[in-house]
ZALOPA-867272 format. One record per residue (C-alpha): residue in three letters; chain; x, y, z. Coordinates in nm, 2 decimals, always signed. Layout:
BEGIN
pt r=ala; c=A; u=X; v=Y; w=Z
...
This chain:
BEGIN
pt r=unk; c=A; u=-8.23; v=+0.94; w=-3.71
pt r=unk; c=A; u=-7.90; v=+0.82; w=-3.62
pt r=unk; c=A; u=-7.84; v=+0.57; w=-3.33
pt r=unk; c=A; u=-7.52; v=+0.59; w=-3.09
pt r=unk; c=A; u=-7.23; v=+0.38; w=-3.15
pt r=unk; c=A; u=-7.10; v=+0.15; w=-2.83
pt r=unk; c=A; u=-6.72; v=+0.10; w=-2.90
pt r=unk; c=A; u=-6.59; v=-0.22; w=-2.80
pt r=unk; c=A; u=-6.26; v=-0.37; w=-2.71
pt r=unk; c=A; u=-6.18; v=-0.59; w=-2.96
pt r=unk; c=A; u=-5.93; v=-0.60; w=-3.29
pt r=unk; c=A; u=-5.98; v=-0.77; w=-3.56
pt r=unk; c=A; u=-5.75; v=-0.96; w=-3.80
pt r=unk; c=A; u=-5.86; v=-0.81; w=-4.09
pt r=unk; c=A; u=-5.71; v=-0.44; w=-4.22
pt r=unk; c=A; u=-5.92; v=-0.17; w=-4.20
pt r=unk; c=A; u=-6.01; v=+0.05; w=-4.47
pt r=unk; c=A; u=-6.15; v=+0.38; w=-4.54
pt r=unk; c=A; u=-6.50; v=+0.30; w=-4.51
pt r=unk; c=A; u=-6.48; v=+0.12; w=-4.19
pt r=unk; c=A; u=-6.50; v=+0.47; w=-4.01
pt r=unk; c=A; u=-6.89; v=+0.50; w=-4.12
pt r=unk; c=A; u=-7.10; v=+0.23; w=-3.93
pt r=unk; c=A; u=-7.26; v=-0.02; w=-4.20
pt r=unk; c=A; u=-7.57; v=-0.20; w=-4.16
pt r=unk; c=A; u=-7.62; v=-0.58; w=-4.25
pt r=unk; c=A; u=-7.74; v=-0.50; w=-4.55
pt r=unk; c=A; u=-7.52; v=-0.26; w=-4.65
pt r=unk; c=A; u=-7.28; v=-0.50; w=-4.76
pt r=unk; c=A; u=-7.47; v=-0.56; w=-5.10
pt r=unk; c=A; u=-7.46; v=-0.19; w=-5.18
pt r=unk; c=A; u=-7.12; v=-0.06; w=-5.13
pt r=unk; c=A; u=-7.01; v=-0.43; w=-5.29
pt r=unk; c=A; u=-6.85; v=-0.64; w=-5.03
pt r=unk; c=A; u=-6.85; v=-0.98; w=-5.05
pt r=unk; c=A; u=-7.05; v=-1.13; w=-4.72
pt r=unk; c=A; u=-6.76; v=-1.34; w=-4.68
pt r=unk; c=A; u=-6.51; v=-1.06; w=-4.61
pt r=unk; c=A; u=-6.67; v=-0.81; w=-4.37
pt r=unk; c=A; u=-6.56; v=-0.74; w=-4.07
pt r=unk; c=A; u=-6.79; v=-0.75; w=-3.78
pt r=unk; c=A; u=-6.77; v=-0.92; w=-3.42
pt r=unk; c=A; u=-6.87; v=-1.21; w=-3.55
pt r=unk; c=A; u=-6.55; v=-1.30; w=-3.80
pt r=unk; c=A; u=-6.36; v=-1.28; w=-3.40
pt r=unk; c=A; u=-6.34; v=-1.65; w=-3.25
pt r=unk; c=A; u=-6.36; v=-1.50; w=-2.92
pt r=unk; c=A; u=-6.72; v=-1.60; w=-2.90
pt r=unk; c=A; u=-6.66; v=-1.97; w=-3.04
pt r=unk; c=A; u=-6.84; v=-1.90; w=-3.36
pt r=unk; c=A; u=-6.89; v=-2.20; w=-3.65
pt r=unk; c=A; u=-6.87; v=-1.97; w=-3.92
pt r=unk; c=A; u=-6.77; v=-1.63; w=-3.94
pt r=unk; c=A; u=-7.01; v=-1.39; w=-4.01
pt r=unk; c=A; u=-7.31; v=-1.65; w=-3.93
pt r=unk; c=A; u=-7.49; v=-1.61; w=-3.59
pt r=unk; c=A; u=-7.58; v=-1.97; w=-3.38
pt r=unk; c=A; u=-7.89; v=-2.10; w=-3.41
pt r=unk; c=A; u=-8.08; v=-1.92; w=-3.09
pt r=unk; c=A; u=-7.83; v=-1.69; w=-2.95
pt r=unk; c=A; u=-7.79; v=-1.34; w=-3.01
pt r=unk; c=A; u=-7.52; v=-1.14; w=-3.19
pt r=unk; c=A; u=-7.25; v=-1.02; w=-2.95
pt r=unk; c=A; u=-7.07; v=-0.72; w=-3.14
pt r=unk; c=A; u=-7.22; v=-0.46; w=-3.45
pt r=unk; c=A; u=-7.52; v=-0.65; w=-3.54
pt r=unk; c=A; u=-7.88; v=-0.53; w=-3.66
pt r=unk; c=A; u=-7.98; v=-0.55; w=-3.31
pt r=unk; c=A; u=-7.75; v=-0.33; w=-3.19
pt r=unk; c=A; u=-7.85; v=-0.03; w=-3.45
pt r=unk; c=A; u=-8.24; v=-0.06; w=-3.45
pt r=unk; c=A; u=-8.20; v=-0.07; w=-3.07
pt r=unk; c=A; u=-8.32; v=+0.28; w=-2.96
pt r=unk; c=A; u=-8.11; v=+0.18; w=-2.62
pt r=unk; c=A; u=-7.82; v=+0.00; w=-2.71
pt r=unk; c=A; u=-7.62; v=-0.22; w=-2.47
pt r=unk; c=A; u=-7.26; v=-0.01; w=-2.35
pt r=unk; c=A; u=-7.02; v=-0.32; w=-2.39
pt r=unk; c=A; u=-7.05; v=-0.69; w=-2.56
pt r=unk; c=A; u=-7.24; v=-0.93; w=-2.44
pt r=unk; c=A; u=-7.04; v=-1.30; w=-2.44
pt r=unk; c=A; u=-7.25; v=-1.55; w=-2.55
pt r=unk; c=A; u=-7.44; v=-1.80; w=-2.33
pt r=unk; c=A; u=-7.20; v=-2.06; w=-2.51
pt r=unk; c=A; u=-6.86; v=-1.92; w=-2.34
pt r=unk; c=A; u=-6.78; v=-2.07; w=-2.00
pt r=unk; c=A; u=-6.69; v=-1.78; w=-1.74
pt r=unk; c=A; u=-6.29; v=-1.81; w=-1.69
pt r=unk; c=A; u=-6.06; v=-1.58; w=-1.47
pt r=unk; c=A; u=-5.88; v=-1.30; w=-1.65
pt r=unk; c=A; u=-5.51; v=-1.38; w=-1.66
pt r=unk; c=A; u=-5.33; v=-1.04; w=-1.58
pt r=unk; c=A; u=-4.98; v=-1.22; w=-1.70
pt r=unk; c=A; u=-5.12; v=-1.32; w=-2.06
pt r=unk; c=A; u=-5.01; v=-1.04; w=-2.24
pt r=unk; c=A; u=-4.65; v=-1.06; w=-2.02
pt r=unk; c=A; u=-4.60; v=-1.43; w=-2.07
pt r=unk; c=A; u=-4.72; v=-1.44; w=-2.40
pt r=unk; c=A; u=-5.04; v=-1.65; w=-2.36
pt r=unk; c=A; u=-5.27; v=-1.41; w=-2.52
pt r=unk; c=A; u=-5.43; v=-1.43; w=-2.79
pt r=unk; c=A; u=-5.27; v=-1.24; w=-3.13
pt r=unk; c=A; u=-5.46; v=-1.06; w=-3.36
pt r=unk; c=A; u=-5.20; v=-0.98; w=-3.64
pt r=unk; c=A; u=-4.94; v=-1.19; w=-3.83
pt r=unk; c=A; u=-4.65; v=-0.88; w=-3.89
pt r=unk; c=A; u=-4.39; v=-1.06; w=-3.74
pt r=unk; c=A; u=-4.51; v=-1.39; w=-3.67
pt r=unk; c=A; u=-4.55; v=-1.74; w=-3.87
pt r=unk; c=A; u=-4.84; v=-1.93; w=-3.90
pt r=unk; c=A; u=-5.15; v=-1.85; w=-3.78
pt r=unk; c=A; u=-5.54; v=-1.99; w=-3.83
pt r=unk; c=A; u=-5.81; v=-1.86; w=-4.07
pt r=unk; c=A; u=-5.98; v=-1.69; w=-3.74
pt r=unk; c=A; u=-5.66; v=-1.45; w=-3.72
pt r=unk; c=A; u=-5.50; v=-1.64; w=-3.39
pt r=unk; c=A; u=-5.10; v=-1.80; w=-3.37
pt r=unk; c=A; u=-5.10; v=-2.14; w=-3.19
pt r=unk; c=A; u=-4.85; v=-2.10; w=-2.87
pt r=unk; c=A; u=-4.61; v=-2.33; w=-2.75
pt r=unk; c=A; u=-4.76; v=-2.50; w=-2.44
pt r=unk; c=A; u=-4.49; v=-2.41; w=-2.21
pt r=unk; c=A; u=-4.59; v=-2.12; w=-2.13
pt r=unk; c=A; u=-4.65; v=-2.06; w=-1.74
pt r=unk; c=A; u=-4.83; v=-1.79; w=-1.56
pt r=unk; c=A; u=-4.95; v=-1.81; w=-1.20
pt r=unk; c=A; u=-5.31; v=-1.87; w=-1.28
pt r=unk; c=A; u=-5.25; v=-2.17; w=-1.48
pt r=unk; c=A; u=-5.15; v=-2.38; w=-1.21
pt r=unk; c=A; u=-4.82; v=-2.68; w=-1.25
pt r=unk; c=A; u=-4.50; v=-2.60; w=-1.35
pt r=unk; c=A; u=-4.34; v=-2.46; w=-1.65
pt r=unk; c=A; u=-4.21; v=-2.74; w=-1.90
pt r=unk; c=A; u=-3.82; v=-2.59; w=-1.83
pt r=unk; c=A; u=-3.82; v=-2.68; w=-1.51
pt r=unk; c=A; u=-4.07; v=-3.02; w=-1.59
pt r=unk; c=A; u=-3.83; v=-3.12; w=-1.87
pt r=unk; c=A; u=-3.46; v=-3.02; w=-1.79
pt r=unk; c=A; u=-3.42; v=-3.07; w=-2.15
pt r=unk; c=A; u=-3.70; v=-2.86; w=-2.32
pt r=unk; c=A; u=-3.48; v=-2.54; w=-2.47
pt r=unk; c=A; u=-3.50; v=-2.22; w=-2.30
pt r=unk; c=A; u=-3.58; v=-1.90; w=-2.45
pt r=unk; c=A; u=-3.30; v=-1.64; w=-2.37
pt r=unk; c=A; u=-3.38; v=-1.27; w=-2.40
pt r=unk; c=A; u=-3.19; v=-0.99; w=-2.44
pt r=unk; c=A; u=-3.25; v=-0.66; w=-2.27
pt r=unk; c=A; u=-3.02; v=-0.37; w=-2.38
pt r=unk; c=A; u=-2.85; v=-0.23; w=-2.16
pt r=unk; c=A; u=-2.87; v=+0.13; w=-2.03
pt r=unk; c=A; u=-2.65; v=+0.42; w=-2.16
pt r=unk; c=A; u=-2.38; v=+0.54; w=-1.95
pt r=unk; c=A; u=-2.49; v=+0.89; w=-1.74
pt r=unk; c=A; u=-2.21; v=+1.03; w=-1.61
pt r=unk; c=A; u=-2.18; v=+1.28; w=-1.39
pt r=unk; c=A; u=-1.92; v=+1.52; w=-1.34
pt r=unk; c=A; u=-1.81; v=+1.37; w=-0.96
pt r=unk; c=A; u=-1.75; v=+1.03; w=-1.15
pt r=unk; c=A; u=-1.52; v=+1.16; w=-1.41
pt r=unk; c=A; u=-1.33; v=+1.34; w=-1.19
pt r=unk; c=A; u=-1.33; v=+0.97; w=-1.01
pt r=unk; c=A; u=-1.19; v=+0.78; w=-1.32
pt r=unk; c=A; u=-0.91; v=+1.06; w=-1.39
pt r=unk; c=A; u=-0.55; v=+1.02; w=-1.22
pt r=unk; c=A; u=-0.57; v=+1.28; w=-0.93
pt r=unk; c=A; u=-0.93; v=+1.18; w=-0.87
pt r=unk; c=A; u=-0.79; v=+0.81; w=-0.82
pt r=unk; c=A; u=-0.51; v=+0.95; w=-0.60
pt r=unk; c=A; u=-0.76; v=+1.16; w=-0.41
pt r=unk; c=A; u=-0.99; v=+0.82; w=-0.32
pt r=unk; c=A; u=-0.72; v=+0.63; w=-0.20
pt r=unk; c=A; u=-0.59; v=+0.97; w=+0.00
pt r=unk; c=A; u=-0.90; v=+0.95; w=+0.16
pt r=unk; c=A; u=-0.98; v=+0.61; w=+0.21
pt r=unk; c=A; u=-0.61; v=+0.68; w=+0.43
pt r=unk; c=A; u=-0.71; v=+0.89; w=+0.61
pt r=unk; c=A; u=-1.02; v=+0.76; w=+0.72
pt r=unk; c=A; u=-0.85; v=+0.46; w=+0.81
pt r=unk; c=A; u=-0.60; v=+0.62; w=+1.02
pt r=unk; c=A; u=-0.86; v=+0.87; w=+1.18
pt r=unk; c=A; u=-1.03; v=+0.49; w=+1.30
pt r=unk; c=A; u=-0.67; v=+0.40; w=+1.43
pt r=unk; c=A; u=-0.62; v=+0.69; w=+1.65
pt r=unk; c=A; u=-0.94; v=+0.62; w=+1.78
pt r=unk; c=A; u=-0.82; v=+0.24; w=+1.84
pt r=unk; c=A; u=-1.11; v=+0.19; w=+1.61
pt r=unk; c=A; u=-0.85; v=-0.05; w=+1.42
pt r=unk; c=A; u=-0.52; v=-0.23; w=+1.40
pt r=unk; c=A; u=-0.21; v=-0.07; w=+1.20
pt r=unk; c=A; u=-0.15; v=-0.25; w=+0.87
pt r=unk; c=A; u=-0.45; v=-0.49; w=+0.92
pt r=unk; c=A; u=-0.36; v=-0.64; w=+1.27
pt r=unk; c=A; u=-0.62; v=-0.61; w=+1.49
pt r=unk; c=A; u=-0.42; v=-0.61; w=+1.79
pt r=unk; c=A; u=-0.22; v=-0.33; w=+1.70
pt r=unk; c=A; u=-0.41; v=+0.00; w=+1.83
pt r=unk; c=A; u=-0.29; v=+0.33; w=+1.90
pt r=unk; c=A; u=-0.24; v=+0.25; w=+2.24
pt r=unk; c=A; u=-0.10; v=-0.08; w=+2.24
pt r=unk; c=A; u=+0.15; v=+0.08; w=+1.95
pt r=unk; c=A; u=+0.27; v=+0.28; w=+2.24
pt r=unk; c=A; u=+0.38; v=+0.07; w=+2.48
pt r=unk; c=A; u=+0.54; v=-0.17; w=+2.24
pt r=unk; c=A; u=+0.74; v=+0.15; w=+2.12
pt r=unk; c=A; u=+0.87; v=+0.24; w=+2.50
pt r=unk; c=A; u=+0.93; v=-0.13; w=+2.57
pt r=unk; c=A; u=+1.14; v=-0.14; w=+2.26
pt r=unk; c=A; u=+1.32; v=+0.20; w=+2.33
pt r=unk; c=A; u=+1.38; v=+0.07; w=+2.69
pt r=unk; c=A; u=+1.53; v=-0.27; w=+2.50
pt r=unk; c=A; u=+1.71; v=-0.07; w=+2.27
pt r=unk; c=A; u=+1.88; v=+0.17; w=+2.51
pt r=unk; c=A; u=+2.00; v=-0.16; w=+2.76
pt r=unk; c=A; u=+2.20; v=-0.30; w=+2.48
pt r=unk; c=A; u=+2.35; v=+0.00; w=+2.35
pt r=unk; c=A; u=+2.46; v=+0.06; w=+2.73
pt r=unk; c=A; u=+2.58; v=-0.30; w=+2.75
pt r=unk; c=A; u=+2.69; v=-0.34; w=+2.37
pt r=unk; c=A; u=+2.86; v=+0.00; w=+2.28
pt r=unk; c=A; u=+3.23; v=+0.01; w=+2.41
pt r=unk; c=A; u=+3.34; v=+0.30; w=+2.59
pt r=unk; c=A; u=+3.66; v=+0.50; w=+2.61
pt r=unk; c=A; u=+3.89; v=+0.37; w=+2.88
pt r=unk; c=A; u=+4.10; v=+0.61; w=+3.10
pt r=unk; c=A; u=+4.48; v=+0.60; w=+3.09
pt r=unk; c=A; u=+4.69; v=+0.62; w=+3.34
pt r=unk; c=A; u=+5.11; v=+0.78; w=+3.29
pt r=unk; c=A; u=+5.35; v=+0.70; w=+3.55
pt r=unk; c=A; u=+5.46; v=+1.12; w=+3.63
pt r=unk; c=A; u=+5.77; v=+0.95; w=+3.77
pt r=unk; c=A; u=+5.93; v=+0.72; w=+3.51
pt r=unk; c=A; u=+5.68; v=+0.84; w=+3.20
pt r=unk; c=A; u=+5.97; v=+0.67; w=+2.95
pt r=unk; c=A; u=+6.19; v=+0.38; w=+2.94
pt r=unk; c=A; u=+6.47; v=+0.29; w=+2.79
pt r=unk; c=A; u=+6.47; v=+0.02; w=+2.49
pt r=unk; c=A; u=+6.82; v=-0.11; w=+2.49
pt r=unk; c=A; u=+6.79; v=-0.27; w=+2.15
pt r=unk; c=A; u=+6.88; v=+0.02; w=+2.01
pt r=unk; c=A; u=+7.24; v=+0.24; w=+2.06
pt r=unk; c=A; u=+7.13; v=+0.60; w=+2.10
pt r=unk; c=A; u=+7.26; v=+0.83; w=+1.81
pt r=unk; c=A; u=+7.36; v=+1.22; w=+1.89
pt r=unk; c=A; u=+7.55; v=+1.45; w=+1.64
pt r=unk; c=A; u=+7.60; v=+1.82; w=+1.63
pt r=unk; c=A; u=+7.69; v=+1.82; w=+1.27
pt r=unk; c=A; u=+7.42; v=+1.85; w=+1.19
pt r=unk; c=A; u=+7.20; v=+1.84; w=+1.49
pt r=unk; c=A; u=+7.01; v=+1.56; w=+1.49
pt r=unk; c=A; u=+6.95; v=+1.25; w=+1.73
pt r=unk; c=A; u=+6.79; v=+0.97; w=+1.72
pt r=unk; c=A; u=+6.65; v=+0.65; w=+2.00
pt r=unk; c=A; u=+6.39; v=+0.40; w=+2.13
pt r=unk; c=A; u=+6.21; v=+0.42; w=+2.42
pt r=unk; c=A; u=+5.90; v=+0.34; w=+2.52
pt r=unk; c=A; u=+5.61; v=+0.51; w=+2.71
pt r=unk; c=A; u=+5.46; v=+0.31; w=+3.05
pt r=unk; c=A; u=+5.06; v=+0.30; w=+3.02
pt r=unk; c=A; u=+4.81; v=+0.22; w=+3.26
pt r=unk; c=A; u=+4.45; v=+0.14; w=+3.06
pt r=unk; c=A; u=+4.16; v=+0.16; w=+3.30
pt r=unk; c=A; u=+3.89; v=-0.09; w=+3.17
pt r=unk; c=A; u=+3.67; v=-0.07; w=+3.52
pt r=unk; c=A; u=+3.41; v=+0.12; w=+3.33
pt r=unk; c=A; u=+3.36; v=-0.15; w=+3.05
pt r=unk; c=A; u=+3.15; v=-0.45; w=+3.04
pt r=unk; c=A; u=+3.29; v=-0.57; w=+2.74
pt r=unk; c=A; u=+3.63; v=-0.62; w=+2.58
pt r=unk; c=A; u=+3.76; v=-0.32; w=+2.45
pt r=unk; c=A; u=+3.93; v=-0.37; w=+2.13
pt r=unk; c=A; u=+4.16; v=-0.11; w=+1.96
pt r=unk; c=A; u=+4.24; v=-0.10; w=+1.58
pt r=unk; c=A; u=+4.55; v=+0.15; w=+1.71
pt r=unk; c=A; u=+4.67; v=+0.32; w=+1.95
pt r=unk; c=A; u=+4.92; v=+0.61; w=+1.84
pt r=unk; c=A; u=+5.13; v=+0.81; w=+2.08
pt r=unk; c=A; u=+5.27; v=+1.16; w=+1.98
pt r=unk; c=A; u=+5.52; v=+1.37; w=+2.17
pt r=unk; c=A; u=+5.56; v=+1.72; w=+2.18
pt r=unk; c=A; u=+5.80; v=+1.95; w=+2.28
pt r=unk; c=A; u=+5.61; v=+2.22; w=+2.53
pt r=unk; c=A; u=+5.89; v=+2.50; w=+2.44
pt r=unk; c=A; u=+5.94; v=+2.47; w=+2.04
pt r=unk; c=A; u=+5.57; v=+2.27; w=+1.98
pt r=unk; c=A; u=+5.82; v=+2.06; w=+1.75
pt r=unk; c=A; u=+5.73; v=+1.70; w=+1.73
pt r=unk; c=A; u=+6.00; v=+1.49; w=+1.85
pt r=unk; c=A; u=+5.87; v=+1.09; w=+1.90
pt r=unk; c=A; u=+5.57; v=+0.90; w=+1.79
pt r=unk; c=A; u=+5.48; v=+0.51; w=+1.81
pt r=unk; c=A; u=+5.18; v=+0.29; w=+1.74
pt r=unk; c=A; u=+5.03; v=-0.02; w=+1.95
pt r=unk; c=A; u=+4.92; v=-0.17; w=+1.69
pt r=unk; c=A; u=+4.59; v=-0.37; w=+1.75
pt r=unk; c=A; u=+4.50; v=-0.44; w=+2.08
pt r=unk; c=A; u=+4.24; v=-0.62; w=+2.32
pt r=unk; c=A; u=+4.20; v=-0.50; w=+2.68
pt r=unk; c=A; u=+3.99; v=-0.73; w=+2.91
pt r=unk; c=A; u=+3.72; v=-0.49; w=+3.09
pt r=unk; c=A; u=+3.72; v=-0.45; w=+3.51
pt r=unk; c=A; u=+4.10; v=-0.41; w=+3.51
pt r=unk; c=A; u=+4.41; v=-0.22; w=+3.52
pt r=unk; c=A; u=+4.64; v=-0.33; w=+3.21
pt r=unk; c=A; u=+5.00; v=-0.19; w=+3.22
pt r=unk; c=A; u=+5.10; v=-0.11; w=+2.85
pt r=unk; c=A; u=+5.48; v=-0.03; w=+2.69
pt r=unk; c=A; u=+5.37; v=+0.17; w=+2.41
pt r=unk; c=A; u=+5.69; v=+0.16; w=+2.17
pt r=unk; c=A; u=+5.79; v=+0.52; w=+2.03
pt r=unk; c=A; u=+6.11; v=+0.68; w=+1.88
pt r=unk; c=A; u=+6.26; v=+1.01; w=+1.94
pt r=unk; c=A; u=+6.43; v=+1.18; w=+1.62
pt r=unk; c=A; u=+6.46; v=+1.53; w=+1.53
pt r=unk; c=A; u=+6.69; v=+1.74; w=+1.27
pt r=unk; c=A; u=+6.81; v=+2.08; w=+1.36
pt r=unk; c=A; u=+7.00; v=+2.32; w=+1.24
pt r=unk; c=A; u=+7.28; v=+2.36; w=+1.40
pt r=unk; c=A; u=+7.37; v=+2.29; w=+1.83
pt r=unk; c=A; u=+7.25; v=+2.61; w=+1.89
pt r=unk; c=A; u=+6.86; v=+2.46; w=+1.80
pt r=unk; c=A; u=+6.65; v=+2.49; w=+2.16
pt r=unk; c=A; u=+6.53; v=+2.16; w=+2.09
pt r=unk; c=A; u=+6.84; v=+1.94; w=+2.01
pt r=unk; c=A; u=+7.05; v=+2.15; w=+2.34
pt r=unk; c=A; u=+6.73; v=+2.07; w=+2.58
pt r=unk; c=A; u=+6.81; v=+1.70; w=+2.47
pt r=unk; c=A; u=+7.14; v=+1.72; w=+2.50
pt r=unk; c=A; u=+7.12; v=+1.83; w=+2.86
pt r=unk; c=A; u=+6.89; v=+1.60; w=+2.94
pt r=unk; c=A; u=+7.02; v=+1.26; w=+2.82
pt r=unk; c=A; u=+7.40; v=+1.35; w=+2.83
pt r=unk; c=A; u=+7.62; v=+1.15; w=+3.13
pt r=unk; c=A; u=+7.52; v=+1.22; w=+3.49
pt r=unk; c=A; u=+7.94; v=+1.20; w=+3.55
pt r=unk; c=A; u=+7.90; v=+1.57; w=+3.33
pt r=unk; c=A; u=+7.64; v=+1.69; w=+3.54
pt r=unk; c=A; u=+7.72; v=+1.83; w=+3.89
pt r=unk; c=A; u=+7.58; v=+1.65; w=+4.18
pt r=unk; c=A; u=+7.45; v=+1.39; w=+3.88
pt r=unk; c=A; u=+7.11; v=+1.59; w=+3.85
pt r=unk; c=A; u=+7.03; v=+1.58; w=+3.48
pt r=unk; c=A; u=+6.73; v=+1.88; w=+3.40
pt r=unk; c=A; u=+6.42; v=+1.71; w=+3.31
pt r=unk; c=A; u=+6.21; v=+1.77; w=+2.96
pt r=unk; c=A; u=+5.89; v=+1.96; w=+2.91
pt r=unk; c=A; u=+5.68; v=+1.72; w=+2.68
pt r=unk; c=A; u=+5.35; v=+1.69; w=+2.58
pt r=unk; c=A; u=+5.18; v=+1.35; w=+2.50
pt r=unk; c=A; u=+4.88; v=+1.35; w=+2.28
pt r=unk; c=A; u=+4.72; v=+0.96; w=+2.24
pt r=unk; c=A; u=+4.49; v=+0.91; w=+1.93
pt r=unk; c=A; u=+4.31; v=+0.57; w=+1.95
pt r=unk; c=A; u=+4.05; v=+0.36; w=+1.69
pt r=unk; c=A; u=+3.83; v=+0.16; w=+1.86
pt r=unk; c=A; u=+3.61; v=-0.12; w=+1.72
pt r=unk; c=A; u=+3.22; v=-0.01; w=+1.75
pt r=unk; c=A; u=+3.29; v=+0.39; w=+1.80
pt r=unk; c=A; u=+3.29; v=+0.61; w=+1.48
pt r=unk; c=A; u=+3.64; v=+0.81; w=+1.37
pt r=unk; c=A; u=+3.89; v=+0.84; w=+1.60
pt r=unk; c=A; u=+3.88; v=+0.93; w=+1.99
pt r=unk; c=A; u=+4.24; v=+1.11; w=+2.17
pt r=unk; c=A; u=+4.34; v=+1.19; w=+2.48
pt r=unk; c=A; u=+4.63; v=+1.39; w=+2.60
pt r=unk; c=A; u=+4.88; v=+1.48; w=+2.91
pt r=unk; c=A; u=+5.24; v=+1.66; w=+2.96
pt r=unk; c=A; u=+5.53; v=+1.65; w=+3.16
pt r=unk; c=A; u=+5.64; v=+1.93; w=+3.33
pt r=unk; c=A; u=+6.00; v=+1.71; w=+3.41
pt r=unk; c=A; u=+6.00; v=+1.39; w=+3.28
pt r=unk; c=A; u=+6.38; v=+1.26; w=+3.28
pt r=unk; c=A; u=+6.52; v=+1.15; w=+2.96
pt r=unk; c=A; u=+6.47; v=+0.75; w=+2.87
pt r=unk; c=A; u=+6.85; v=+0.70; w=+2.77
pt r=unk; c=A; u=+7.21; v=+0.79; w=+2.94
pt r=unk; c=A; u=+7.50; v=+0.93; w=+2.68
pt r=unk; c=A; u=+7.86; v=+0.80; w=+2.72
pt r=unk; c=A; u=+8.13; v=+1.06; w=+2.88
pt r=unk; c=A; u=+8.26; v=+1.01; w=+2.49
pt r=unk; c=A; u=+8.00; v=+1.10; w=+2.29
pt r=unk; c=A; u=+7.95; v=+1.41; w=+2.16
């Protein structure tokens, strides 16, 4: 009849062979021809403390497959330690920490007849109490270990990521979150905390106030001129007038009197030039121009000016509008009856440059009868 077989929880040193998987009784061994010595049984395991392996202690009973346990019609369900074995706690961090017990030699050194590697003593789980001898002994060696590392598992979101427009996407994002949190004065502008939306806009209208004060103040203005309607032109006697009819031409110096009103300034105004053409209203011919030259007027006043021009022109012949309306005009008053010379219809156009205005600014007047600047001789022409 054959009797149930209690597994049990241990591993032996020893290699099994093929006729290990058909239980063996003790004697057995003689038959199949195994040497005593060599079978494997509980008993060869030093886990019970035995003298001698496959020999049972004098008046204690056989812990694994002994001939107890097969002529036993009920047989015990797990090993029985022997009454030699002091009771100790079971050390859950053994197997972690290496303080186990080893039952094979693949891949390590050394180890005892009974099938178990001696361990180095500084071993440390929480059960066995102190401290381990690396933290003891500062210069006991440590044991480094390396774990390898996990594969890379991308996903399609974090490639896009690493790519160029994925990158410029992040930071067009991380923008505009930041500036959402500005206009919600969440935030400073450029990392000043200080610098909120609404603070931002009343340091931009206090500026634009600032700004607009000194361009009022700083910006020079166009100044109004004043003309004499009067005595428009003077004479300039440093010059002899020149009149011919062959050809028609003439030629002289005068000068034009200017008032410059400055009352609307608050600064200097200075000119670059100040250029005067002269017109005649008839013929539209061009018959004097001058220049100033560069010029500072003071502001809140009224500066008389003597703007220096010359009158020239080249006709044709004496029968030229132009040259005979300036012949009337300038000839001697003993010529003229009751000494009334006719006056001149001229137009003055002023073109000025001044410092701080772009390009060039003008201004213009005429004459409906200005008098000629000069007198002829009763001998001239």
């Amino acid at each position: 009849m054959s009797h149930p077989r209690t597994e049990d929880t241990f591993t032996y040193s020893g290699r099994r062979t093929p006729t290990d998987s058909v239980p063996l009784r003790h004697n057995d061994y003689q038959t199949v021809g195994h040497d005593p010595r060599t079978r494997r049984d509980s008993q060869a395991s030093s886990f019970f403390g035995r003298t001698a392996a496959g020999e049972p202690a004098a008046g204690f009973s056989n812990a694994a497959y002994n001939r107890d346990s097969y002529y036993n019609p009920q047989p015990r369900m797990e090993p029985v330690k022997g009454g030699d074995e002091p009771e100790e706690g079971w050390d859950v961090y053994a197997d972690f920490n290496n303080a186990g017990p080893r039952y094979a030699n693949h891949y390590t050194g050394t180890t005892s007849g009974d099938g178990y590697r001696a361990l180095s003593p500084t071993v440390h789980s929480p059960l066995s109490g102190g401290k381990p001898e690396s933290l003891s002994n500062p210069t006991a060696p440590v044991e480094l270990v390396t774990v390898p590392a996990f594969g890379p598992e991308w996903k399609a979101s974090e490639l896009r990521e690493m790519t160029k427009a994925g990158k410029s996407e992040i930071r067009a994002d991380k923008r505009k979150v930041k500036f959402k949190a500005w206009w919600r004065d969440q935030r400073g502008l450029c990392g000043v905390p200080w610098l909120t939306r609404k603070n931002l806009v009343w340091i931009t209208f206090g500026l634009i106030i600032v700004i607009a004060v000194l361009l009022i103040v700083t910006i020079p203005r166009v100044p109004n001129f004043n003309i004499s309607a009067d005595q428009p032109f003077v004479s300039n006697s440093s010059e002899v007038p020149v009149f011919n009819r062959v050809p028609a031409n003439f030629s002289f110096d005068a000068k034009i009197n200017i008032q410059i009103d400055t009352h609307g300034n608050i600064l200097p105004v200075h000119f670059n030039h100040l250029n005067a053409s002269v017109y005649m209203l008839g013929t539209t011919q061009m018959v004097a121009g001058g220049d100033l030259g560069p010029y500072t007027a003071q502001p809140k006043q009224y500066i008389p000016v003597q703007l220096p021009i010359t009158f020239s022109y080249l006709g044709v012949n004496t029968s030229d509008p132009t040259w005979t309306a300036f012949y009337n005009a300038c000839k001697n008053k003993g010529q003229v009856v009751g000494g009334v010379r006719p006056g001149l219809q001229l137009y003055l156009v002023l073109q000025m440059s001044i410092r701080g205005l772009i390009g060039q600014t003008s201004t213009s007047t005429s004459f409906a009868n200005a008098p000629c600047p000069i007198e002829l001789s009763q001998t001239s022409v």
